[in-house]
GUPAFI-675557 format. One record per residue: chain; residue number from 0; residue in three letters; x, y, z of N, C-alpha, C in turn. Coordinates in Angstrom, 3 decimals. Example, Ala and Ser with C-alpha at 12.3 -4.5 7.8 and 13.67 -1.06 7.14 Angstrom:
ch|i|aa|n.u|n.v|n.w|ca.u|ca.v|ca.w|c.u|c.v|c.w
A|0|ALA|13.190|-5.690|7.800|12.300|-4.500|7.800|13.200|-3.300|7.800
A|1|SER|12.850|-2.250|7.080|13.670|-1.060|7.140|12.900|0.030|7.870
//
This chain:
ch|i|aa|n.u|n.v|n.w|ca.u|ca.v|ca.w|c.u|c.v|c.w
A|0|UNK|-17.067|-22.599|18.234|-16.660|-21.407|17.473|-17.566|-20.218|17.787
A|1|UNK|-18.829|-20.097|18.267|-20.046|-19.545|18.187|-19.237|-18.548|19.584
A|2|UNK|-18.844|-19.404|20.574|-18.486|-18.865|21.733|-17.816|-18.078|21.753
A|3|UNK|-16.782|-18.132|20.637|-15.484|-17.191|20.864|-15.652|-15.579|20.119
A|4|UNK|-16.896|-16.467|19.282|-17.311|-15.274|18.470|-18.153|-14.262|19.240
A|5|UNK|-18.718|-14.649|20.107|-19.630|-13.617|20.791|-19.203|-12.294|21.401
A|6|UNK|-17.748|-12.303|21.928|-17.417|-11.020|22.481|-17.291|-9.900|21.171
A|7|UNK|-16.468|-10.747|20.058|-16.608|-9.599|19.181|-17.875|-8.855|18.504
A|8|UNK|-18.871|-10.186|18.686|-20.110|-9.690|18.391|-20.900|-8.198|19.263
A|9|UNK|-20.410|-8.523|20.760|-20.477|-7.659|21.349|-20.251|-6.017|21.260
A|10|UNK|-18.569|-6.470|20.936|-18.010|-5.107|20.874|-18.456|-4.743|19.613
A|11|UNK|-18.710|-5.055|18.391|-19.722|-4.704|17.024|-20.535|-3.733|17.534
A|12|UNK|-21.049|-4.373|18.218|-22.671|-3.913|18.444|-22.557|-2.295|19.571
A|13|UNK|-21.678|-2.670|20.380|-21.525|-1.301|21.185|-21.133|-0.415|20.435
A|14|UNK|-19.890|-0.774|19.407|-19.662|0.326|18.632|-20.559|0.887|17.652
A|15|UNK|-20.945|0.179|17.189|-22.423|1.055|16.420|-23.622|1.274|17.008
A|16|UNK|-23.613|0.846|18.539|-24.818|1.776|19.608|-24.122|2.968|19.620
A|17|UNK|-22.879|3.306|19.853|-22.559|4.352|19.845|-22.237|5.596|18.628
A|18|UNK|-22.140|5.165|17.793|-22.256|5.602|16.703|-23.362|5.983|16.251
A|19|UNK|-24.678|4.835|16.074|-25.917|5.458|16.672|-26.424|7.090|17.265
A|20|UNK|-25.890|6.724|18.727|-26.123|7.286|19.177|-25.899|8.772|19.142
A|21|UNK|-24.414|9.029|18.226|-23.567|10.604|18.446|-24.700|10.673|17.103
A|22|UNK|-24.752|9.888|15.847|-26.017|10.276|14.835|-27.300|10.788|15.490
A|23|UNK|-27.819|10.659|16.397|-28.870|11.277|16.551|-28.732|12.774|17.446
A|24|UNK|-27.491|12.551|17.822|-27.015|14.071|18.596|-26.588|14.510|18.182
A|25|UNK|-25.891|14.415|16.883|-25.926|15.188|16.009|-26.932|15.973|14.613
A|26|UNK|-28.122|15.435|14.810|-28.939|15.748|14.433|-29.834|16.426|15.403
A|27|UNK|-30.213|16.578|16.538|-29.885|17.864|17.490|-29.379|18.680|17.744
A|28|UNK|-27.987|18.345|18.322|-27.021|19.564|17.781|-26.969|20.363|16.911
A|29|UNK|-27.270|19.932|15.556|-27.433|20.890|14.239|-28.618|21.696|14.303
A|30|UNK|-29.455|20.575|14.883|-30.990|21.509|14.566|-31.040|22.201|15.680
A|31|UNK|-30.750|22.581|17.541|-30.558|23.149|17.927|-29.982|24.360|17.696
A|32|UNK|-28.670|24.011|17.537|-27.628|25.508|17.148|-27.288|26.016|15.802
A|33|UNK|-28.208|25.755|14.979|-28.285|25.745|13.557|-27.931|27.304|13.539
A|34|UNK|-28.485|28.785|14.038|-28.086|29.755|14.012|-26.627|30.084|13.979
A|35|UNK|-25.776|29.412|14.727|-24.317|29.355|14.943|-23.815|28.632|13.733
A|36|UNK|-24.176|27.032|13.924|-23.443|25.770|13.603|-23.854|26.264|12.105
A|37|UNK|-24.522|26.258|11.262|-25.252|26.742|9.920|-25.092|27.624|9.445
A|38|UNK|-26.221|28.331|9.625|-26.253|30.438|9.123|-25.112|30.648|8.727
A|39|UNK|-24.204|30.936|10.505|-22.782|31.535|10.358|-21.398|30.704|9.892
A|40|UNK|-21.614|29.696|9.487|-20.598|28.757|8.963|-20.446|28.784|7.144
A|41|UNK|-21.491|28.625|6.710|-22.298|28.863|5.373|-22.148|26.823|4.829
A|42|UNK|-21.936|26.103|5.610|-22.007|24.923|5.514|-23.290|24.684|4.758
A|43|UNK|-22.533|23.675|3.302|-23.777|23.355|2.410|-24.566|24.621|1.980
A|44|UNK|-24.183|25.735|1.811|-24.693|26.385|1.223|-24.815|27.068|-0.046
A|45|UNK|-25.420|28.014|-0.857|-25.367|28.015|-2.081|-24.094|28.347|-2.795
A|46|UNK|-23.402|29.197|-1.818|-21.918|29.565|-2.642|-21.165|28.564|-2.211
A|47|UNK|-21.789|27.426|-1.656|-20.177|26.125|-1.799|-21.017|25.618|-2.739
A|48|UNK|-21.825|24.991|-2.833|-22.271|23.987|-3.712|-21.730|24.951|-5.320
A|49|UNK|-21.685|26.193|-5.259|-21.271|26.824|-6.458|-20.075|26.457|-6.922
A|50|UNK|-19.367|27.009|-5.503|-17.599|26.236|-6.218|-17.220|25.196|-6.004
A|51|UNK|-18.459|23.694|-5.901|-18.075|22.764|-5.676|-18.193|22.413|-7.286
A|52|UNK|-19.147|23.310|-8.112|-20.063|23.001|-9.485|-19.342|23.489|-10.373
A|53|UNK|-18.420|24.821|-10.058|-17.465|25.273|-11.031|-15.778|24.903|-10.987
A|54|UNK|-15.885|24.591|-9.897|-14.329|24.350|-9.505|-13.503|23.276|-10.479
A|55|UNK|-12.181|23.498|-11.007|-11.645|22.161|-11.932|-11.472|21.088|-11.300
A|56|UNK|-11.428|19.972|-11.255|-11.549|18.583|-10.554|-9.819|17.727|-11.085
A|57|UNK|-9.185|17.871|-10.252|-7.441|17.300|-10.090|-7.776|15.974|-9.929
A|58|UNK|-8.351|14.859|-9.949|-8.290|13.462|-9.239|-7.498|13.264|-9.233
A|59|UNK|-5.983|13.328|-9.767|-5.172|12.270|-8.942|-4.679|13.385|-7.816
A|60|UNK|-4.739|14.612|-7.637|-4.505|15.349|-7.058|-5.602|15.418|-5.492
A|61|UNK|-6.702|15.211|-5.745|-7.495|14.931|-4.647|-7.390|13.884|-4.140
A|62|UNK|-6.750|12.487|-5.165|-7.122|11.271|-4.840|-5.710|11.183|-3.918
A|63|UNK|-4.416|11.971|-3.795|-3.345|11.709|-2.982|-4.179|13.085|-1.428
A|64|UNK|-4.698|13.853|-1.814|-5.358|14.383|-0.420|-6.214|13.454|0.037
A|65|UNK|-6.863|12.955|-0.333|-7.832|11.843|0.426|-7.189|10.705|1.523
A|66|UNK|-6.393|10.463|0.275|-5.484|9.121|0.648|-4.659|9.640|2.096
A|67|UNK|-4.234|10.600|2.004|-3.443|11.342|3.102|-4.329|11.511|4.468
A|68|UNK|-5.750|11.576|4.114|-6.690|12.011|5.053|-7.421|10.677|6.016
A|69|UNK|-7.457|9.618|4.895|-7.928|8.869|5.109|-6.774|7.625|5.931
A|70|UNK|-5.953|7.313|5.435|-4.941|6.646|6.094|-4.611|7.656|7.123
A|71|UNK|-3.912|8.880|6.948|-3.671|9.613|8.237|-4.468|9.052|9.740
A|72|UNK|-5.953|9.048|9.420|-6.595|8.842|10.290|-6.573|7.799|11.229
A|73|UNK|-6.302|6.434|10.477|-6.105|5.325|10.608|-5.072|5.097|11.102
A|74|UNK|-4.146|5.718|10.812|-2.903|5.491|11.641|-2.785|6.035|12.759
A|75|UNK|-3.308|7.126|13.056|-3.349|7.843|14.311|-4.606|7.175|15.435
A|76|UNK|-5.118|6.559|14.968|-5.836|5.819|15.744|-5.497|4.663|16.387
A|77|UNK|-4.913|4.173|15.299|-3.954|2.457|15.447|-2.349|3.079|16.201
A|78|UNK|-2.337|3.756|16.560|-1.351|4.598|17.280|-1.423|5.049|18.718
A|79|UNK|-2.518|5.476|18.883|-3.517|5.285|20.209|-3.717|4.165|20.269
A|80|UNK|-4.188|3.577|20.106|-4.467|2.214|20.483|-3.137|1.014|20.888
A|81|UNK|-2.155|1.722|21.133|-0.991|1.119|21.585|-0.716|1.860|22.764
A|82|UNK|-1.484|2.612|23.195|-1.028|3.557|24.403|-2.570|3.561|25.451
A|83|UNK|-2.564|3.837|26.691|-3.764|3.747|27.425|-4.680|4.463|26.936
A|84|UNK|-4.515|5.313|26.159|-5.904|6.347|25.573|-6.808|5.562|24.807
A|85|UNK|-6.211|4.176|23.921|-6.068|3.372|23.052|-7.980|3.355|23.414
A|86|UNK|-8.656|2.934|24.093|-9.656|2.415|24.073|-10.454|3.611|24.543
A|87|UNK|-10.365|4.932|25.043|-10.882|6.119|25.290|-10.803|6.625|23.462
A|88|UNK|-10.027|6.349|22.690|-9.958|7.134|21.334|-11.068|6.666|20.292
A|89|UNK|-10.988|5.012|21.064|-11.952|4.212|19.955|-13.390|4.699|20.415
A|90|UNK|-13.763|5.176|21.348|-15.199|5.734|21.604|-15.290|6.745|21.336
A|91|UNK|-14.340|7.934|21.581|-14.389|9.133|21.311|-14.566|9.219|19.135
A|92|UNK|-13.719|8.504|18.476|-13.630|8.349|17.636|-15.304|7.909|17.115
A|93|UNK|-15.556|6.624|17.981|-16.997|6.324|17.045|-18.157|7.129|17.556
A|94|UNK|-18.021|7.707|18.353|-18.935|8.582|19.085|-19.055|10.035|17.515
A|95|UNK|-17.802|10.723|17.062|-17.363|11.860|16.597|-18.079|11.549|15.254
A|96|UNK|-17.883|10.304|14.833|-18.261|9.269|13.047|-19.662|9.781|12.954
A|97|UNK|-20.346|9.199|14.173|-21.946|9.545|14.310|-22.480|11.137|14.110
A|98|UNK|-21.843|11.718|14.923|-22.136|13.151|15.607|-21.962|13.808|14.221
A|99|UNK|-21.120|14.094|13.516|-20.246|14.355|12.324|-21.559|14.086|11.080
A|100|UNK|-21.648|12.899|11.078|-22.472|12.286|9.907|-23.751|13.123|10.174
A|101|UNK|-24.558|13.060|11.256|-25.622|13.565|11.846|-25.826|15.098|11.480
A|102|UNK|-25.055|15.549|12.193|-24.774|17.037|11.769|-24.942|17.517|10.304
A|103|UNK|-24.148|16.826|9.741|-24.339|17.025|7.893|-25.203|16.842|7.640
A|104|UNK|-26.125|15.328|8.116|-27.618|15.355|7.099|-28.760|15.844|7.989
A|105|UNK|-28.341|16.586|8.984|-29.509|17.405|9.265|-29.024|19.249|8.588
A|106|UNK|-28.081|19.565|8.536|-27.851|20.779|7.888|-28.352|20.509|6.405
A|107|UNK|-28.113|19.482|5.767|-28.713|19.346|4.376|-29.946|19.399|4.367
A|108|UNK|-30.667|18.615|5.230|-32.047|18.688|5.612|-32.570|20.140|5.685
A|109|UNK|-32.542|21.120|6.901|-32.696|22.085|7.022|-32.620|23.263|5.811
A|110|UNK|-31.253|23.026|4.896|-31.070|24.153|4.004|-31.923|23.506|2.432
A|111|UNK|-32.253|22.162|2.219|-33.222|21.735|0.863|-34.192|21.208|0.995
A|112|UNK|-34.410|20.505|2.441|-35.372|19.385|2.766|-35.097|18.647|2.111
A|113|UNK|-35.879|17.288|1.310|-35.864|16.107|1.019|-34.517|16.278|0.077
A|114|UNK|-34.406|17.172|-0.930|-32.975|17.146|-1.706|-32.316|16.995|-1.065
A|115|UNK|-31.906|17.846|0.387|-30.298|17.625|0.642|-30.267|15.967|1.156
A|116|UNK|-31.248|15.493|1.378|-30.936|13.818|1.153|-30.319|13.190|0.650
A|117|UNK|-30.840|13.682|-0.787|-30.496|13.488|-2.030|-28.876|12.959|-2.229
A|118|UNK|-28.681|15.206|-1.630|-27.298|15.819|-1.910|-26.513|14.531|-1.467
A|119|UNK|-26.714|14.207|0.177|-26.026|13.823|1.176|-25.678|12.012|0.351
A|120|UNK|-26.410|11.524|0.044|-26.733|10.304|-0.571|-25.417|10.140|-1.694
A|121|UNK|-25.826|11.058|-2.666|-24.907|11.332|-4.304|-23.473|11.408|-3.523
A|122|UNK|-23.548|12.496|-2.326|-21.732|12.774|-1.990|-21.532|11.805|-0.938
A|123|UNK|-21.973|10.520|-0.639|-20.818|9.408|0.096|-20.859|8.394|-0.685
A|124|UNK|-21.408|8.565|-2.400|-21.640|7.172|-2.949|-20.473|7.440|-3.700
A|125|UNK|-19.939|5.898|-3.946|-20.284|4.746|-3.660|-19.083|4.281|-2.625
A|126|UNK|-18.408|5.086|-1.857|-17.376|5.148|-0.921|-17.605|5.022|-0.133
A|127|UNK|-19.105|4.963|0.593|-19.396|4.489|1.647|-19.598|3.117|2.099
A|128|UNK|-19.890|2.464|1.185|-19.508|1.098|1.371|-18.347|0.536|1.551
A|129|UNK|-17.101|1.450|1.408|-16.106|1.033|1.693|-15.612|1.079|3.186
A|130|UNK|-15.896|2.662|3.397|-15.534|3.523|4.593|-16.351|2.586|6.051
A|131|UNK|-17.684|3.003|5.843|-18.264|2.243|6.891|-18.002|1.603|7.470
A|132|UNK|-18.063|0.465|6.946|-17.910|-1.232|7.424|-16.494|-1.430|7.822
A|133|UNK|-15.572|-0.413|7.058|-13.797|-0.376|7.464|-13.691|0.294|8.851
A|134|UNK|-14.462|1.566|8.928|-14.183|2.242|9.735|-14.877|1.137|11.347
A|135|UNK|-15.613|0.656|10.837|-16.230|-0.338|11.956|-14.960|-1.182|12.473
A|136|UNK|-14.924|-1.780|11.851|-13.521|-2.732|11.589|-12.566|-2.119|12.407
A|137|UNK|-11.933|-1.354|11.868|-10.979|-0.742|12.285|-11.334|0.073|13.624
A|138|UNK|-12.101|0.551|14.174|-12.592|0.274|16.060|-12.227|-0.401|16.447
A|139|UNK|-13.380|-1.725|16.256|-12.534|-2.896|16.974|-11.721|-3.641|16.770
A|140|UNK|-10.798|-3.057|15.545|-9.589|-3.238|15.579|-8.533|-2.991|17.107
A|141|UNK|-8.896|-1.628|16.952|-8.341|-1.020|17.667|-8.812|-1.517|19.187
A|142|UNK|-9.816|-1.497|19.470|-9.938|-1.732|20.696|-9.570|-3.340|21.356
A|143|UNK|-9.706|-4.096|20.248|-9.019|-5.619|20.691|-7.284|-5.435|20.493
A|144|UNK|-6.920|-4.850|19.666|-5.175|-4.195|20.089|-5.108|-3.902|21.464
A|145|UNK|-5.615|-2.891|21.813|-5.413|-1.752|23.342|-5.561|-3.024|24.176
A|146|UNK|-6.428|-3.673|24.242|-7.398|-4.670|25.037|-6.204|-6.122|25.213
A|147|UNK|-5.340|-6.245|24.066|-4.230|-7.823|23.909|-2.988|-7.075|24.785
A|148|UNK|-2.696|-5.510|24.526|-1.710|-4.857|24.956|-1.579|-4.777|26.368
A|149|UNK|-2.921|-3.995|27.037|-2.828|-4.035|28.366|-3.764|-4.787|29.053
A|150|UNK|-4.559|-5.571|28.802|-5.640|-6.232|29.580|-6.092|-8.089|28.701
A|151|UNK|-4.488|-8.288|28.734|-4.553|-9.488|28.139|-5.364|-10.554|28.669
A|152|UNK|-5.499|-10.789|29.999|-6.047|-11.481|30.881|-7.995|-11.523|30.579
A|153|UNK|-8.084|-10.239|29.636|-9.515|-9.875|29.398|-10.224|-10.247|28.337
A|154|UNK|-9.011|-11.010|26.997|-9.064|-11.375|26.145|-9.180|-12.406|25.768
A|155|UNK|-10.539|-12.522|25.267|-10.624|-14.890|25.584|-9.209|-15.160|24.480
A|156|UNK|-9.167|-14.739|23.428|-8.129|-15.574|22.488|-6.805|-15.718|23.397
A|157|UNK|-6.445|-14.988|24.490|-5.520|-15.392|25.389|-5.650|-16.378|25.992
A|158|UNK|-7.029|-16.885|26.460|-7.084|-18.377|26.855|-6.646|-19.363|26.021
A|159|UNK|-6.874|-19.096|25.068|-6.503|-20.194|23.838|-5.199|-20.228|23.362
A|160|UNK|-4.255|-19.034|24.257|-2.669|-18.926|24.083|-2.049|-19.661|24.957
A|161|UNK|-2.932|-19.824|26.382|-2.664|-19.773|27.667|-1.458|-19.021|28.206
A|162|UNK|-1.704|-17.975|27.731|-1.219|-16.673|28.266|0.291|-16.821|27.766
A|163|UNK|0.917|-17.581|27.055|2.038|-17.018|26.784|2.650|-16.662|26.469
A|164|UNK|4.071|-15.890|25.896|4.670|-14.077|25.341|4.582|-14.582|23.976
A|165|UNK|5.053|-16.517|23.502|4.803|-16.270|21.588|3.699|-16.246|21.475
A|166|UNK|2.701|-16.675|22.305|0.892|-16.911|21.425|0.856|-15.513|21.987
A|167|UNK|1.189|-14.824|22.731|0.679|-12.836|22.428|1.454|-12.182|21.679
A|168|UNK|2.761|-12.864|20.967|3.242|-12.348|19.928|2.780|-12.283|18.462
A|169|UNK|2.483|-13.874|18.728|1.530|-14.333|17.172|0.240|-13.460|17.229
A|170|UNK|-0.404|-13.221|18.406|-1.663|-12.341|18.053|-1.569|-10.753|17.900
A|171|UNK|-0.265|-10.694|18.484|-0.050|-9.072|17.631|0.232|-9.343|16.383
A|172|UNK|0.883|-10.003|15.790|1.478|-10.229|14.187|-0.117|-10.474|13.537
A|173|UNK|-0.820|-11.273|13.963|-1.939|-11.481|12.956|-2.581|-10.057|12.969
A|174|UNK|-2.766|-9.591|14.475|-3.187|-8.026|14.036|-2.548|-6.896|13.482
A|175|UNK|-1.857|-7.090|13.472|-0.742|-5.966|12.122|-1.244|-6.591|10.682
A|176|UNK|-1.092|-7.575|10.586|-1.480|-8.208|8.631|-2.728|-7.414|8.290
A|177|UNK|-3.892|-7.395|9.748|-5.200|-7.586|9.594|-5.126|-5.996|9.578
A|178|UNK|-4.724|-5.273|10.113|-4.424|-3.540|10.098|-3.886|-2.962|8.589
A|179|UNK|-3.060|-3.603|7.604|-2.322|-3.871|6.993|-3.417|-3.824|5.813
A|180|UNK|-4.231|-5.102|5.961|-4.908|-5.358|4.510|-6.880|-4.453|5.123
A|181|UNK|-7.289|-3.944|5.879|-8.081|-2.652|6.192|-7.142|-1.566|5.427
A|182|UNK|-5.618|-1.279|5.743|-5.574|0.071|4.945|-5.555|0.161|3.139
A|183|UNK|-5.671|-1.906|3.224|-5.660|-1.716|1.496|-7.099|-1.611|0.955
A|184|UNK|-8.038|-1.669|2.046|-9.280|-1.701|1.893|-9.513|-0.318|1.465
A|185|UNK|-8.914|0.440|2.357|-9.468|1.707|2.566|-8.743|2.740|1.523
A|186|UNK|-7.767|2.094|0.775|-7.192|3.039|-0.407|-8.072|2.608|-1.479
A|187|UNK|-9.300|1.456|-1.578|-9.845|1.002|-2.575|-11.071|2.059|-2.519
A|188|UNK|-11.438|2.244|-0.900|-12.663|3.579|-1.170|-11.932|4.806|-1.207
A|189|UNK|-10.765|5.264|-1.034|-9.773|6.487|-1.648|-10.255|6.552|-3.283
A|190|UNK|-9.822|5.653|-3.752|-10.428|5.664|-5.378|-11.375|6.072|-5.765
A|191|UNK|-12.382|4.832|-5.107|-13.586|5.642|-5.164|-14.055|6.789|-4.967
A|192|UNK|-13.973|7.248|-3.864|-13.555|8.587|-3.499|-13.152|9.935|-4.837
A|193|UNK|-12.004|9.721|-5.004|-11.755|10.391|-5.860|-11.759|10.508|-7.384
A|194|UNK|-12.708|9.247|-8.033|-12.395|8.916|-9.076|-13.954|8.839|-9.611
A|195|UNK|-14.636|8.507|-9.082|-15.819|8.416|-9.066|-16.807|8.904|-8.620
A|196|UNK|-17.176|8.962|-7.599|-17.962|10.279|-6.499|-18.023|12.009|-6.920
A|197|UNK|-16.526|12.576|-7.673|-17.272|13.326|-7.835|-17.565|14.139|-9.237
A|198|UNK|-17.898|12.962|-10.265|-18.564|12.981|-11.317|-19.697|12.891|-11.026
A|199|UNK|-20.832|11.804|-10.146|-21.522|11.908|-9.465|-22.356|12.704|-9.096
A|200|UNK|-21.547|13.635|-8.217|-22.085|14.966|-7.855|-22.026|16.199|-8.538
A|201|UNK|-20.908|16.036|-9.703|-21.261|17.117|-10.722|-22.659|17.144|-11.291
A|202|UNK|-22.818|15.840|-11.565|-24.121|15.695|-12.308|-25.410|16.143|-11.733
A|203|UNK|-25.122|15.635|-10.327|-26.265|15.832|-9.478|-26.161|17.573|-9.684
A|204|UNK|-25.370|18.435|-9.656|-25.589|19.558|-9.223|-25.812|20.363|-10.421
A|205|UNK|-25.556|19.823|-11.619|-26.107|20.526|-12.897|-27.704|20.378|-12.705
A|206|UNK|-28.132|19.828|-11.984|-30.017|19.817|-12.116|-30.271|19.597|-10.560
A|207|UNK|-29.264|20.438|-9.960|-30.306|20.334|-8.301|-30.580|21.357|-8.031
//
């Protein structure tokens, strides 16, 4: 069992070297072009955090934008990943997760120091435990899809089909269920998301 497990262990691990990796270039990037990327953006700055502090709060109204944002994503990925881009999207994608994340907590950094830690901390809780580990998931989701689709021959669980059209049928069907119950994952951090998180950060911002 150990054996079969190792490639995915693999691809785990590349995907969060790379993810890694756009996190720390994006924490360059920010702190490099902070004049542009910052200053002139007004990202995290005092008049958002204002109308983030006064603004009325819709949850079920945010919680169907989220949901829209968040599945959107997912589907458009798992969408690529049926087409040759399929495994160019899943890097570009975990590459963007990093870069993205990076960027934010070095602009928070820069505009509070140790608070915007803080900030950054209060606004992905407790949804990040959802997102993360899904969004991981759902990579190599994607990239063992692209990978059964066109480069079956590359795929040990195809040995264990011995290559033929029902055992690569049955392994698309198990990966649809498995695509299927990730997006029920990921409407559970939607909730969170919207239901919780940003009471959270109200609070935080009455005393930050």
């Amino acid at each position: 069992m150990g054996r079969f497990g190792q490639p995915k262990t693999r691809q785990s691990r590349l995907i969060l070297g790379i993810v890694a990796l756009g996190f720390l270039f994006g924490l360059v990037l920010m702190n490099t072009g902070k004049k542009v990327l910052l200053e002139n953006t007004g990202l995290l700055n005092e008049n958002m955090l204002y109308a983030v502090k006064y603004a009325p709060v819709d949850s079920n109204a945010f919680f169907l934008y989220v949901l829209q944002k968040r599945l959107g994503t997912a589907l458009i990925l798992a969408v690529l990943s049926t087409t040759w881009l399929g495994l160019a999207a899943v890097w570009t994608c975990a590459a963007w997760l990093g870069i993205s994340f990076g960027m934010l907590v070095m602009a928070a950094l820069l505009r509070y120091g140790l608070k915007g830690i803080l900030l950054i901390a209060v606004g992905i809780f407790p949804q990040v435990f959802i997102y993360f580990p899904v969004a991981l998931l759902l990579l190599r989701w994607s990239y063992e899809f692209c990978m059964t689709i066109y480069f079956p021959d590359k795929v040990q669980t195809s040995v264990l089909l011995h290559g033929e059209n029902n055992g690569k049928y049955a392994l698309l069907r198990n990966k649809a269920v498995t695509f299927v119950l990730l997006l029920g994952v990921v409407i559970i951090g939607c909730i969170l998301e919207s239901y919780v998180n940003p009471k959270l950060v109200l609070n935080l911002l009455r005393i930050f």
